[in-house]
N, C-alpha and C positions, 0 to 999 in steps of 0.2 A: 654561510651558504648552506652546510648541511641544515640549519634548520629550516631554511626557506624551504629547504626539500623536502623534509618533513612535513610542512606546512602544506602542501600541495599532495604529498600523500593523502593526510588526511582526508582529500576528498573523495578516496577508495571507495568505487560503489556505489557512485553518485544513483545509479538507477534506482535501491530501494532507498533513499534520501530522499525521492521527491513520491515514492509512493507509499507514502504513510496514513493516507487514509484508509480505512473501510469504509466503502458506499453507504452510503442511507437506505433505508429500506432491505437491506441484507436479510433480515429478519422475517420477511414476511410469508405467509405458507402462500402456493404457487400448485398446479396442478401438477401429478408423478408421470411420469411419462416424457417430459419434454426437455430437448437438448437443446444450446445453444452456444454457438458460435460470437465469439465478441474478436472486433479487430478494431488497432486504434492506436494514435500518432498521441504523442506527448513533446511539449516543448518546457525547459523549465532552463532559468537564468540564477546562480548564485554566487554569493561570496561567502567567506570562512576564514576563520581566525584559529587555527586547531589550536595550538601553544599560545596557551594563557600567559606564560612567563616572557615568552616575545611579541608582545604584541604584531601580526603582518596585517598590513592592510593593504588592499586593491587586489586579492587572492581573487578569481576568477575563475565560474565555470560554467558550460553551458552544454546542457545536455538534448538533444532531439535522440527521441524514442520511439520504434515502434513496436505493439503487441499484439501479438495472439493469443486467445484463450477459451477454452471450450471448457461446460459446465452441464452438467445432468442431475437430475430430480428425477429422485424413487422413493419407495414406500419402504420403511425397514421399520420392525417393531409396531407397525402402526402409522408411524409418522413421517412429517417431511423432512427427507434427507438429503444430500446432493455430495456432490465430489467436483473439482475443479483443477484443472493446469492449466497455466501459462508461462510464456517465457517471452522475454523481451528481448528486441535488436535495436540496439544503440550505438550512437556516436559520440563521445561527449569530448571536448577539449579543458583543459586549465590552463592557467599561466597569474603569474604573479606581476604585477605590473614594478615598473622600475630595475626587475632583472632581465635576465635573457632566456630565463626557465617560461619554457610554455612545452606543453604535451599533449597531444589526444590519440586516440583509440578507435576504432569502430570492432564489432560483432557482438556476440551474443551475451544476454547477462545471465545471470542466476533461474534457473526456471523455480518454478513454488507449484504447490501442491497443497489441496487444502481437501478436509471434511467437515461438514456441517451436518447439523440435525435442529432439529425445533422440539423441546420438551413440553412448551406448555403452549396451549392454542396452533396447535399446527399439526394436527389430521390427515394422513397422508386420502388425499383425495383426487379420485378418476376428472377427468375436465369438466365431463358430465357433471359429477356431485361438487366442482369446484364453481362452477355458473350461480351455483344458490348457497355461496358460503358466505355468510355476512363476518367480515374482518375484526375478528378483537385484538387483544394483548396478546403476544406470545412473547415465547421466552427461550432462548438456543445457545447453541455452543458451536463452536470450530475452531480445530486446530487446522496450523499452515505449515507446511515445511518450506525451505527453503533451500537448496540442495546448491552446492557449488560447482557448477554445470557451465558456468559463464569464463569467457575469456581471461585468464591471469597469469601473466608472467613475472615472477616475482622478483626481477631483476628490473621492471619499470615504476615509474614513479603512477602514474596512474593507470587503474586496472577496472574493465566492467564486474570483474567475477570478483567475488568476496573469498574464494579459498575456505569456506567455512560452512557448514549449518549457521540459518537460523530457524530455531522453532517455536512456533506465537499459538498459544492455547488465546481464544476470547471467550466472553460469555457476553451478550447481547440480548436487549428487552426492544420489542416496537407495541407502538402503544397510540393506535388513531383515537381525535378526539373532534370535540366542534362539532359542529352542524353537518350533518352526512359527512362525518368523520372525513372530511376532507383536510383536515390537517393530521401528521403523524409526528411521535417523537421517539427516537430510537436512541439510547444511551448504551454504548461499550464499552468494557473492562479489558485490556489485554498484556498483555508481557511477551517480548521479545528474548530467546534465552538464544547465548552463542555459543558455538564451540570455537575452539582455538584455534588460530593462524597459525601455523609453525614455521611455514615459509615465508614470514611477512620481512619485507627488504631482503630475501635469501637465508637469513639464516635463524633471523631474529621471532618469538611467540608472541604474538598478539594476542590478548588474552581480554576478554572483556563483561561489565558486569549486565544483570539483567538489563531489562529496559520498560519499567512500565507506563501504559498510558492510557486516560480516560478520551472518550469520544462522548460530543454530542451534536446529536443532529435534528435540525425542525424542519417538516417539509410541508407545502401547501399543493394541493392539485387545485388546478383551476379547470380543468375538464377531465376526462377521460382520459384524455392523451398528452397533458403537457401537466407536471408539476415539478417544480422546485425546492432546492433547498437552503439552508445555512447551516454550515458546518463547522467545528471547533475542533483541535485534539490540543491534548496537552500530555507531552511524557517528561519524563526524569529519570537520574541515574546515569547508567551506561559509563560510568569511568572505567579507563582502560588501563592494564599494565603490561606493559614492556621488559620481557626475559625477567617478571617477576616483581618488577620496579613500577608502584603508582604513579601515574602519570595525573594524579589529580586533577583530572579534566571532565567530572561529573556533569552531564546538561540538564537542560531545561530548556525546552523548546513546546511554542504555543503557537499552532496554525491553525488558521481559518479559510475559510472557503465557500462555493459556492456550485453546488449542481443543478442543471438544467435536465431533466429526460423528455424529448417528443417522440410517443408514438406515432412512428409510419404507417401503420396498417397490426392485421394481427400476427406477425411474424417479425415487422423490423422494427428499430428502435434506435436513435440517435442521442448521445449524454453528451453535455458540453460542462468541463470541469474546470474550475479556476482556485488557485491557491496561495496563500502568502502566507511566510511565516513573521509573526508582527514581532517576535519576542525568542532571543535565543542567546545560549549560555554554554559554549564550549559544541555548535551543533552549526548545522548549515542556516544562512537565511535563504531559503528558495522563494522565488515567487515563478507558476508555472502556471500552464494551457494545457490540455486535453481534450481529443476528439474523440469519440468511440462508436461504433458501430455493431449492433447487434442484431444477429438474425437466431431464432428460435423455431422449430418443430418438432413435432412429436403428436403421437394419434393416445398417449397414455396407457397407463396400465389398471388392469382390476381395482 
């Protein structure tokens, strides 16, 4: 029984488990000046095997999520830069089929916090000068924090809040090509790095290693207002130890996916996100939905 429980632990945090993408197009320079607002419903369905040495099957989890998050573009150095928060409110439940353990949770998870810049091909530019900027390669950076802000009491089996940092440095290239560069390919590098649980089961340190992972992403526009994408990630690593003791449960997990963005007008903007993960190794298999909603203003700056 305790390890069934463990088993269902494992699913701690289900919230950043199923948002492991970075957007496509992240990369791209965008006129200084302008804020936006993004809100948006996530649904995502999994199961998990945590203890390798016990095989569990029929583990069960199901998360509905929803977020807020506001983003702003300015000029530093020269170039384009922006900053970002959001934070999510979810519901998620587990339960392990064949026992009588089932658990869920509602409020808040983790809020994250991020900086971004564009080093190469990204000119911090007024809306004006951004109207006649023809889009090449660039090349950027962002780091994300991740802040343990979220709901956790560490006398329950399942928890929104992770009780921990995490901090993900990336570097990311976008790269339009084809015929009126209507198609783009954006490739990411990043790493997830944690700090320690201390109160993980009450008493026990959860201790965990990096986590790194490659992105690639293809996207076609088919007008102005409506382009698509095909999405990959692929990370590894992240074994974790317990009060100092390897838990030799290294992953490997490979998800793929797919974004939709239509422009509404020149202010809103609608993404419809879809994800599954085909291939995993001590890690969640999610397959998930997402809505999102974005409204954007700003008159820019110099």
């Amino acid at each position: 029984m305790i390890k069934l429980l463990l088993a269902l632990a494992g699913l701690l945090c289900p919230v950043h488990a199923w948002a492991q993408f970075s957007d496509p197009r992240t990369y791209e320079n965008a006129p200084v000046g302008t804020s936006q607002i993004e809100v948006g419903y996530a649904y995502a369905h999994g199961d998990t095997s945590i203890d390798t040495s016990v095989p569990v099957t029929g583990a069960q989890l199901n998360l509905h999520q929803a977020m807020i998050g506001y983003t702003r573009y300015f000029g530093w150095l020269h170039r384009l830069t922006w900053v970002e928060a959001g934070v999510p409110l979810a519901n998620v439940a587990g339960s392990i089929s064949g026992t009588n353990i089932h658990r869920s949770t509602s409020g808040a998870g983790d809020s994250s916090y991020s900086f971004g810049m564009l080093l190469k091909g990204g000119p911090a530019l007024s809306p004006a000068q951004y109207a006649d900027y023809m889009p090449g390669t660039t090349v950027g950076v962002r780091f994300t924090a991740t802040a343990p802000t979220g709901a956790y009491d560490p006398d329950r089996i399942l928890n929104l809040g992770a009780d921990r940092w995490t901090l993900k440095p990336e570097v990311g290239l976008s790269r339009p090509f084809g015929p009126d560069k209507k198609w783009v390919f954006d490739g990411y590098a990043n790493v997830a790095f944690y700090t320690d649980n201390t109160s993980y089961h009450g008493r026990q340190i959860l201790r965990q290693e990096a986590l790194p992972g490659l992105e690639g992403h293809i996207s076609y526009s088919f007008s102005d207002k409506v382009w698509t994408s095909l999405d990959a990630r692929y990370s590894f690593r992240a074994a974790t130890l317990l009060d100092g003791i390897n838990q030799d449960n290294p992953q490997q997990n490979f998800i793929v996916g797919t974004e939709t963005s239509f422009s509404l007008g020149s202010r809103h903007s609608l993404t419809v996100v879809v994800g599954k993960t085909l291939a995993h190794r001590n890690g969640p298999a999610v397959t998930g939905v997402s809505l999102k909603y974005d409204y954007s203003w700003g008159t820019g700056d110099p």
